[in-house]
C-alpha positions in Angstrom: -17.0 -29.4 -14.4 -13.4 -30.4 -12.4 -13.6 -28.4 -9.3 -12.0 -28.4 -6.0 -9.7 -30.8 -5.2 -8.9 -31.2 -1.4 -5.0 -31.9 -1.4 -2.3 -31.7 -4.2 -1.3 -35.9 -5.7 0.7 -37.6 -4.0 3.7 -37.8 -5.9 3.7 -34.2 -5.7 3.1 -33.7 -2.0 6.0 -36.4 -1.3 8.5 -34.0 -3.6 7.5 -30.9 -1.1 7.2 -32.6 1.6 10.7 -31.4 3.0 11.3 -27.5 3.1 15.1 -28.5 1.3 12.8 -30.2 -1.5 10.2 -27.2 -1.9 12.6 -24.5 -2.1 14.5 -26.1 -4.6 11.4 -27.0 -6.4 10.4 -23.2 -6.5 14.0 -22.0 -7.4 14.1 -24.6 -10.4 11.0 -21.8 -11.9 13.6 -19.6 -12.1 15.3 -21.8 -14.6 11.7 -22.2 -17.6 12.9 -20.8 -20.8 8.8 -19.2 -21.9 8.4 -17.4 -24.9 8.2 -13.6 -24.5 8.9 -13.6 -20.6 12.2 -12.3 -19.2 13.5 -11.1 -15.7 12.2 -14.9 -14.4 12.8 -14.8 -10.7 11.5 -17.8 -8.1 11.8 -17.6 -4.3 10.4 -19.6 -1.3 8.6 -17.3 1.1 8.3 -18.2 4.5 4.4 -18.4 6.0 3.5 -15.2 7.8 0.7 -13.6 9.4 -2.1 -15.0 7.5 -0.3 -15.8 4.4 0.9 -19.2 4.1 4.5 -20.3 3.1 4.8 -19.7 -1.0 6.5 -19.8 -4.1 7.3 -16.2 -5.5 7.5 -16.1 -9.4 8.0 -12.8 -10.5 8.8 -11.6 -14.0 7.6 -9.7 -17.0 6.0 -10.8 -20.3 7.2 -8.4 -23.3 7.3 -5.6 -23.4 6.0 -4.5 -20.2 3.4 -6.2 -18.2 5.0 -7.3 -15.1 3.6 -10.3 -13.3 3.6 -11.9 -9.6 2.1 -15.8 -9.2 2.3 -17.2 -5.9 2.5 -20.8 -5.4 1.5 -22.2 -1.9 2.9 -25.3 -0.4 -0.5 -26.4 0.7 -2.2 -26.3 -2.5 -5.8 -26.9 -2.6 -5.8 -27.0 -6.4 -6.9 -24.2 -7.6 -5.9 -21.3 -9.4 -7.0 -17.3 -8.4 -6.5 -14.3 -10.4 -6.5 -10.8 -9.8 -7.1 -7.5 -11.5 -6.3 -4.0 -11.2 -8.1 -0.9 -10.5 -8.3 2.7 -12.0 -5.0 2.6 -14.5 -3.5 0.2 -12.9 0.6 0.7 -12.8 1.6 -0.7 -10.2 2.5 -5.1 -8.8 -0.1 -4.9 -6.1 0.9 -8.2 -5.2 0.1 -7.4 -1.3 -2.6 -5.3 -1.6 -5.5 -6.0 1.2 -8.7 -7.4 2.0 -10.8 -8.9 -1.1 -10.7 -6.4 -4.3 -7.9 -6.9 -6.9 -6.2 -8.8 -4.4 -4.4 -11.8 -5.2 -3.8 -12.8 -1.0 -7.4 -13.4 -0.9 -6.6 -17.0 -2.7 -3.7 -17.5 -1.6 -4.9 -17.3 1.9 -7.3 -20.6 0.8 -4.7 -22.3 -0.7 -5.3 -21.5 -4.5 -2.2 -20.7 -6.7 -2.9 -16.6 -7.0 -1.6 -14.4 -9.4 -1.4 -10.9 -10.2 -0.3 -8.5 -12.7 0.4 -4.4 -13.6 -2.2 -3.7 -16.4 1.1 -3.9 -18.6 3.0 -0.5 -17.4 4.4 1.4 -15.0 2.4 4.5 -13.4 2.9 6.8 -10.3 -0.9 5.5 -9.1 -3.9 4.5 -10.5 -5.4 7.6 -11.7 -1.6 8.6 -13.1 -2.9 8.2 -17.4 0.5 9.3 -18.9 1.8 5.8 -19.6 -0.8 6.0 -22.8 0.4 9.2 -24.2 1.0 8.2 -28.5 1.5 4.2 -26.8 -1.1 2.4 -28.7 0.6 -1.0 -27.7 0.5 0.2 -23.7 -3.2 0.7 -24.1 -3.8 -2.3 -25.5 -1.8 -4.1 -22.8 -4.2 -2.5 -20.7 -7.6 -3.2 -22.3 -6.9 -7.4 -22.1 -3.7 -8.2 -23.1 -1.9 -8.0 -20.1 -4.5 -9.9 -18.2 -5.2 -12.7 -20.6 -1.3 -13.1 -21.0 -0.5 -13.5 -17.5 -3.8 -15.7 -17.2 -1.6 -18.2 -19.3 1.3 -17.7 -18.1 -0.1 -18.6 -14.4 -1.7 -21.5 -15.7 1.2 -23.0 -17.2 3.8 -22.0 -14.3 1.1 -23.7 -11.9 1.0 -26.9 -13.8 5.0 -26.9 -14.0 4.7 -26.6 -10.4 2.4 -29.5 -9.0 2.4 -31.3 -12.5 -1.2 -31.0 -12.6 -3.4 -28.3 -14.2 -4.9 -26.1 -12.3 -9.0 -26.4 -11.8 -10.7 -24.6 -10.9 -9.8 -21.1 -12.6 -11.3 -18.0 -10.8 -10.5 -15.1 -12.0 -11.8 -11.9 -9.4 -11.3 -7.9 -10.5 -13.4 -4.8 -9.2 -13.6 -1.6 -11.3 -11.4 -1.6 -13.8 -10.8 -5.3 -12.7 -14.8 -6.3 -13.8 -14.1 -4.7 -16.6 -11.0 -7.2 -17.2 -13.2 -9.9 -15.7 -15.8 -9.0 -18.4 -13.5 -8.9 -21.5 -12.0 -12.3 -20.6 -15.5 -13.7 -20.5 -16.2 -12.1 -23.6 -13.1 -12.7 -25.4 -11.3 -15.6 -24.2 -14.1 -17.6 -22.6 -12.4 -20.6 -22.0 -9.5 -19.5 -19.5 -11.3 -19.2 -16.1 -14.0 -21.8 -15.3 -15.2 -19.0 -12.7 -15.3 -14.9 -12.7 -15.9 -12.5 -9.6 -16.9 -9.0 -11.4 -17.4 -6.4 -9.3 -18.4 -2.8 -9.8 -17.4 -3.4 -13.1 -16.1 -0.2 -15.2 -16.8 -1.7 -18.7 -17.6 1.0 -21.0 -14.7 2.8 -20.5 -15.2 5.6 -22.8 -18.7 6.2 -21.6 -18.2 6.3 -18.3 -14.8 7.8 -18.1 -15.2 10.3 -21.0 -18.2 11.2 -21.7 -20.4 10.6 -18.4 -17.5 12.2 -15.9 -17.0 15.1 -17.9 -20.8 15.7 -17.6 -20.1 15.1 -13.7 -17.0 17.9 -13.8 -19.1 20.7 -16.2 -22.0 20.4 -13.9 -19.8 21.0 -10.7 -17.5 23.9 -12.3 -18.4 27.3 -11.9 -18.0 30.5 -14.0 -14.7 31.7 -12.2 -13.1 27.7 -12.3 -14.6 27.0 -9.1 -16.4 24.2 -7.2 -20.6 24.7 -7.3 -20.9 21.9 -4.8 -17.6 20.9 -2.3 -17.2 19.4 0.9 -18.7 21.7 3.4 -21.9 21.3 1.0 -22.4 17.9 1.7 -23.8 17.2 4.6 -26.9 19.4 4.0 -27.6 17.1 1.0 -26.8 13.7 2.5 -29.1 14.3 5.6 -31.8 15.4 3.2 -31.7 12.6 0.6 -31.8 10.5 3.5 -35.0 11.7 4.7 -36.6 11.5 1.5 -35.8 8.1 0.6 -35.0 5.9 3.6 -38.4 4.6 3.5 -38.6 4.1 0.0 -38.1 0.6 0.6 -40.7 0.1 3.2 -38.0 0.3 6.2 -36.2 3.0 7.5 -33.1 1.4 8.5 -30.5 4.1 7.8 -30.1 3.0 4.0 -31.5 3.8 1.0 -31.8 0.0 -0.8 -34.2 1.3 -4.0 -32.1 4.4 -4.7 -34.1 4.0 -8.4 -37.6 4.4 -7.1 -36.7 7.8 -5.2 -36.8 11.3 -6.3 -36.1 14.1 -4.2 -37.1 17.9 -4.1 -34.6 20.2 -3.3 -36.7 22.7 -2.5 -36.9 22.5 1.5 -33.1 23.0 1.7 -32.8 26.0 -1.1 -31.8 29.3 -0.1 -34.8 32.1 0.4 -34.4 35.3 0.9 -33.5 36.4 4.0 -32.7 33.0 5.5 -29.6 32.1 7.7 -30.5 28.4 7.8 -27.7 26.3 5.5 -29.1 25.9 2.3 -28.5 25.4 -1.3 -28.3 28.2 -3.7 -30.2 27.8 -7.3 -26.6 27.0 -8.8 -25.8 23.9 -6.4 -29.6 22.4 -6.9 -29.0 22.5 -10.3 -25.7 20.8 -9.8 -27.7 18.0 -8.2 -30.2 17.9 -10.6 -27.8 17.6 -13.5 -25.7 14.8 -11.1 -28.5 12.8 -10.4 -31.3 12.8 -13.0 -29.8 14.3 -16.2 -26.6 12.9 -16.5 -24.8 12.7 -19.8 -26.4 14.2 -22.7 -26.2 16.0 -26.2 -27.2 19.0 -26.6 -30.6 17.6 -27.9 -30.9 15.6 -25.0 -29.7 12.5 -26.2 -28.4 10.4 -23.2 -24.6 9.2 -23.6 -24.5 6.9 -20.5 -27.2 5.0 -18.9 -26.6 6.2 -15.1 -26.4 8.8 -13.1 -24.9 9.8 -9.4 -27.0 7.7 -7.2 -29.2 9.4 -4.8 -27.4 7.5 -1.1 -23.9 8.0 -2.4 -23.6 11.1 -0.5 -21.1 9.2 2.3 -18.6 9.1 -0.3 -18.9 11.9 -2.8 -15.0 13.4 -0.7 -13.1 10.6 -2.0 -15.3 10.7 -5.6 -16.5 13.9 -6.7 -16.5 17.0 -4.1 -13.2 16.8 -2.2 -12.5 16.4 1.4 -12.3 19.8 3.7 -8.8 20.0 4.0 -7.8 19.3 0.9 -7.4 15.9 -1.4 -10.3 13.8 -2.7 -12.2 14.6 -5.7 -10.8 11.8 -8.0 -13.5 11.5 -10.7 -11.7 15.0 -12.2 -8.8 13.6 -12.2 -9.5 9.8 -14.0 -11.8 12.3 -16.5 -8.6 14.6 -17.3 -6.1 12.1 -17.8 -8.4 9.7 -19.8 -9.1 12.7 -22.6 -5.8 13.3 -22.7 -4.1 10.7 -23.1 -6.3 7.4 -23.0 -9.8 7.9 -25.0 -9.1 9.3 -28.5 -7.4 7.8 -31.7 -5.3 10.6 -31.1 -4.2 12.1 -27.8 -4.7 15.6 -27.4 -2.2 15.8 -24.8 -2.0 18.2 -21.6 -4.0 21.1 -24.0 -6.6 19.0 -23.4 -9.5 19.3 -20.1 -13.0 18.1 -19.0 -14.3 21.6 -20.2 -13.0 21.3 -23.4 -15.0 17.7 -24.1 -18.4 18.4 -26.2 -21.1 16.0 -25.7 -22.4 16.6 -29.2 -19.3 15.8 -31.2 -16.8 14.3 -29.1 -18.6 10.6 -28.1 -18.4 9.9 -31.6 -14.1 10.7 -31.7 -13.8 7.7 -29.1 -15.3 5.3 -31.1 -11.7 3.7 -32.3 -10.7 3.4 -28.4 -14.2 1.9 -27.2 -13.1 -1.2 -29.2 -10.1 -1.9 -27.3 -11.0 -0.7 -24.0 -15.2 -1.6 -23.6 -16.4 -4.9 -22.7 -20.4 -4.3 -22.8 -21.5 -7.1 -25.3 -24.3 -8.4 -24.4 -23.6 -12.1 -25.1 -22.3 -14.4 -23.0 -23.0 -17.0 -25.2 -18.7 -18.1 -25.5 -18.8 -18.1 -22.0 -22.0 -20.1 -21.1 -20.3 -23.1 -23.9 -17.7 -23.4 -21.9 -19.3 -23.7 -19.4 -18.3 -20.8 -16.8 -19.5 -19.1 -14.3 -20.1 -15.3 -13.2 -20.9 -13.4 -10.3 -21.8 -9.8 -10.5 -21.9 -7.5 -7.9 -22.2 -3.6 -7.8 -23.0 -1.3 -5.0 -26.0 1.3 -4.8 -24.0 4.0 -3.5 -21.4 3.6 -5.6 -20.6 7.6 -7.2 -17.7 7.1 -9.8 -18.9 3.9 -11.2 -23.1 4.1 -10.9 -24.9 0.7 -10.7 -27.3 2.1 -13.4 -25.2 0.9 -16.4 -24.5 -2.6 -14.7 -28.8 -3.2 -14.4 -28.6 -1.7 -18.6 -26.3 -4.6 -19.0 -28.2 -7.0 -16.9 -31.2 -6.0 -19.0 -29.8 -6.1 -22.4 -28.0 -9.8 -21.3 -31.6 -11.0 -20.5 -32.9 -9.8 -23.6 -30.3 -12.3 -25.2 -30.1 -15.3 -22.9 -33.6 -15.2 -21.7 -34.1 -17.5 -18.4 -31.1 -18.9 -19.4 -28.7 -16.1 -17.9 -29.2 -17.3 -15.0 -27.1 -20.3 -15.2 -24.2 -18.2 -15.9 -24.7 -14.8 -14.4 -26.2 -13.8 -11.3 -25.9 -10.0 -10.5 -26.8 -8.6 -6.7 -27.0 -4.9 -5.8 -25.8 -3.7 -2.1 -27.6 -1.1 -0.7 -24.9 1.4 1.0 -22.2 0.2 -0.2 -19.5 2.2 -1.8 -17.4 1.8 -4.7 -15.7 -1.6 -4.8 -16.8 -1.3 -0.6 -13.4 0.9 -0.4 -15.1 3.0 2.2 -17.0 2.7 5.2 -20.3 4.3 5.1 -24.2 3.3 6.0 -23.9 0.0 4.4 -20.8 -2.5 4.4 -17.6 -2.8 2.8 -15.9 -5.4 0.8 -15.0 -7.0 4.1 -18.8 -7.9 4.5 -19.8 -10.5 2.2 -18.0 -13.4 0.4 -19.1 -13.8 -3.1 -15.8 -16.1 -3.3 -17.5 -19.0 -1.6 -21.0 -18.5 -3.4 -19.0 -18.8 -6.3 -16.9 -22.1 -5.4 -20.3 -23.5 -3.9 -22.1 -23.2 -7.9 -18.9 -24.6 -9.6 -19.3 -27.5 -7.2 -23.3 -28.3 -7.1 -24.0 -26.4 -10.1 -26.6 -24.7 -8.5 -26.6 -21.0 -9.0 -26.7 -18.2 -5.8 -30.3 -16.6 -5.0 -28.8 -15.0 -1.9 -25.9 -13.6 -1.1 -25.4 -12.3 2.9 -23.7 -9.4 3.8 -22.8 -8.6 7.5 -22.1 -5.1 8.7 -19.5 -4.9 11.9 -19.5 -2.3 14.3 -16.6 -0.5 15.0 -15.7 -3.8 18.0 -15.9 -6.3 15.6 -19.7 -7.3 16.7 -22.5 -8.3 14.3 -24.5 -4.6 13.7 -26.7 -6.1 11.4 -27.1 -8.8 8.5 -29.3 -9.6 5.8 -29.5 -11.3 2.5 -28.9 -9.3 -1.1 -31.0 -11.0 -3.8 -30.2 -11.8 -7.2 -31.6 -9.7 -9.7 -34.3 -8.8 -10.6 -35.5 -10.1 -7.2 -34.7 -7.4 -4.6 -35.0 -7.8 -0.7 -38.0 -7.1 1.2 -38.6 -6.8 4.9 -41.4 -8.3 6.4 -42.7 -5.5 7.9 -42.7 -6.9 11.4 -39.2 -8.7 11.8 -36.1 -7.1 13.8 -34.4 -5.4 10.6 -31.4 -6.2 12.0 -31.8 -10.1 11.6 -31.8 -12.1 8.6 -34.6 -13.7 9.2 -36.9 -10.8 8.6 -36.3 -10.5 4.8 -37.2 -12.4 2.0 -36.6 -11.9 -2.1 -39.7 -10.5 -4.0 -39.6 -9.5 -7.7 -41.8 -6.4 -8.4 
């Protein structure tokens, strides 16, 4: 496999070599006549901060996915894509750090591109875009990123006169779900593929699993059962009961899986003034973290549940922050029945009470095809020869690892030994949704999958380990340790400073 090339050719390099000559070599984009794009804008940006000096290509391929690619002058010949998270809606062009953010190639000198999910919407929970749009949805389940995947390959060539190689595509959330589809359907456009956290059973997860997560949490009068003051109680608890599940108590809860806890030291008595948790709010609990989604037969509709160690970052996800704010799983879970998940919306009549887990799974069949991107084949994929890295926190509460691990297991049953040389999945213990928050474990900021995954397009050889550093709040090394590829998980050795790499090794159970 072509991978990275150290320096653009000559010829080219002499052409930019003047600022006159590169600006009027970005401008000239400006000029390509592509089928189906419009608004074709190119403009030399001057290097700043971090970023180094580009070429800004911005446009939109019909009828409405809007685009950024970003061409540096010092091109290490390469080619980055990003996704988009939640809805999507909005040219994130300059979003930060690592997830769905195009910068974090550009910043090593690949050609980095971006795109809108094919729409315009006030944020990425904002669903309205969808309403009787069946072309804006489908933008949105793969067209838009598969277009603009072309698009950026062809505008990069025109660029440097030389294709681009290698082709990494890198997408969290709703972005592994779009790094998922593109290695399911359209195998050949990215020799590599970051997918993080990825949200790719839509209809599932979104539909039926979160309004299971919003019943269990709504009260007779409309209210919360469990909200932010409630928290606390429950993380401190979980905490104690599972810490050590993994053989070291180290503040995180690494095997969130082999842990169950009782609730009955923190429920309320009679009589008692202690904080505790009434017989509603365990059951809450109960319902979040074993039962999940079910009929009313007790069929299961979605392989996960909340994982017990999320409790860090259930304001943001499912309870609401004190104050006000938070609490975004209702939201994605309303505005996907309404507008997003059935043949035909409901509209604004339409809420998370009103979904029934007996007959309403099978009313989002139609959507699931255009939306979920849960095959388990990789079989296109592994011809072409590409590559995937997987990763998925443990503490993640709106998108649950457990589905990810179904995957993992289901992709083994059909590649055997051989999934390895294309997919390699590793679960963070702590870590949050996408890493978006800080919390017991790291954030997004703490590992770099990026260079595991240019190091096996190079050698071949696929990651056993990937490290992951957590920072205190100075900057300093608080701890690090290696993440192991599944099924393998991390050990300690029972002696070693926990804090130190050195002290774990990968064991498989």
């Amino acid at each position: 496999m072509t991978t990275r090339r150290a320096a653009v050719p000559v010829a080219i390099a002499l052409a930019l070599a003047t600022p006159a000559a590169a600006e009027e070599s970005c401008r000239a984009l400006a000029d390509l006549r592509i089928n189906d794009v419009s608004h074709l804008s190119a403009v030399p940006v001057a290097a700043t901060g971090d970023l180094p000096a580009f070429c800004a290509v911005r446009g939109q391929i019909r009828p409405a996915i809007s685009f950024e690619i970003r061409l540096p002058e010092d091109w290490n010949g390469g080619l980055y894509m990003a996704g988009c998270g939640g809805f999507c809606g909005q040219l994130l062009s300059d979003a930060p750090g690592f997830v769905n953010a195009m910068n974090h190639g550009l910043r090593r000198g690949y050609a980095a591109a971006t795109m809108d999910g094919g729409h315009w919407g006030s944020s990425s929970i904002d669903a309205r875009w969808a309403h009787h749009d069946r072309l804006a949805e489908v933008d949105w389940g793969d067209r838009a990123v598969r277009e603009t995947a072309r698009l950026a390959r062809t505008v990069t060539e025109t660029f440097y006169g030389d294709a681009p190689s290698p082709r990494i595509f890198a997408g969290c959330s709703t972005g592994g779900r779009q790094a998922q589809m593109l290695a399911l359907r359209d195998p050949d456009l990215f020799d590599g593929i970051l997918n993080g956290a990825p949200a790719m059973n839509y209809t599932d997860l979104v539909g039926s699993w979160m309004a299971s997560v919003v019943q269990a949490n709504t009260g007779p009068d409309g209210g919360r059962i469990i909200g932010p003051g409630d928290v606390a109680l429950i993380r401190d608890h979980v905490l104690a009961q599972c810490d050590a599940a993994d053989g070291l108590e180290d503040g995180l809860i690494s095997t969130p899986d082999a842990c169950t806890v009782d609730w009955a030291p923190i429920a309320c008595e009679a009589g008692t003034n202690a904080p505790c948790l009434s017989a509603e709010q365990v059951d809450t609990l109960t319902a979040w973290t074993e039962t999940g989604a079910v009929t009313s037969a007790g069929e299961r509709l979605y392989p996960a549940t909340v994982p017990l160690g999320s409790e860090a970052f259930w304001g943001l996800w499912l309870t609401g922050f004190e104050g006000g704010g938070g609490a975004l799983v209702p939201l994605f879970n309303q505005g996907f029945l309404r507008f997003m998940a059935f043949r035909e919306d409901p509209g604004e009549s339409f809420g998370s009470l009103d979904f029934d887990f007996d007959t309403h799974p099978a009313d989002l069949a139609f959507m699931a095809a255009i939306y979920n991107a849960d095959t388990p084949d990789l079989s296109g994929f592994a011809e072409a020869g590409g590559r995937m890295i997987t990763w998925h926190g443990l503490a993640d509460a709106i998108v649950p690892h457990g589905k990810t691990v179904d995957w993992f297991e289901r992709l083994h049953a059909t590649h055997g030994d051989g999934l390895e040389a294309v997919n390699r999945l590793f679960l963070i213990p702590g870590m949050d949704h996408c890493g978006i928050q800080p919390g017991p474990g790291i954030t997004a900021a703490g590992f770099d999958p990026l260079t595991a995954l240019e190091d096996w397009l190079e050698t071949g050889t696929a990651p056993e380990t990937l490290a992951i550093t957590r920072h205190d709040a100075d900057g300093n090394v608080d701890w690090s340790r290696p993440v192991c590829a599944w099924p393998a998980r991390t050990a300690h050795d029972g002696s070693g400073d926990w804090r130190s790499p050195d002290s774990f090794a990968c064991v498989t159970d």
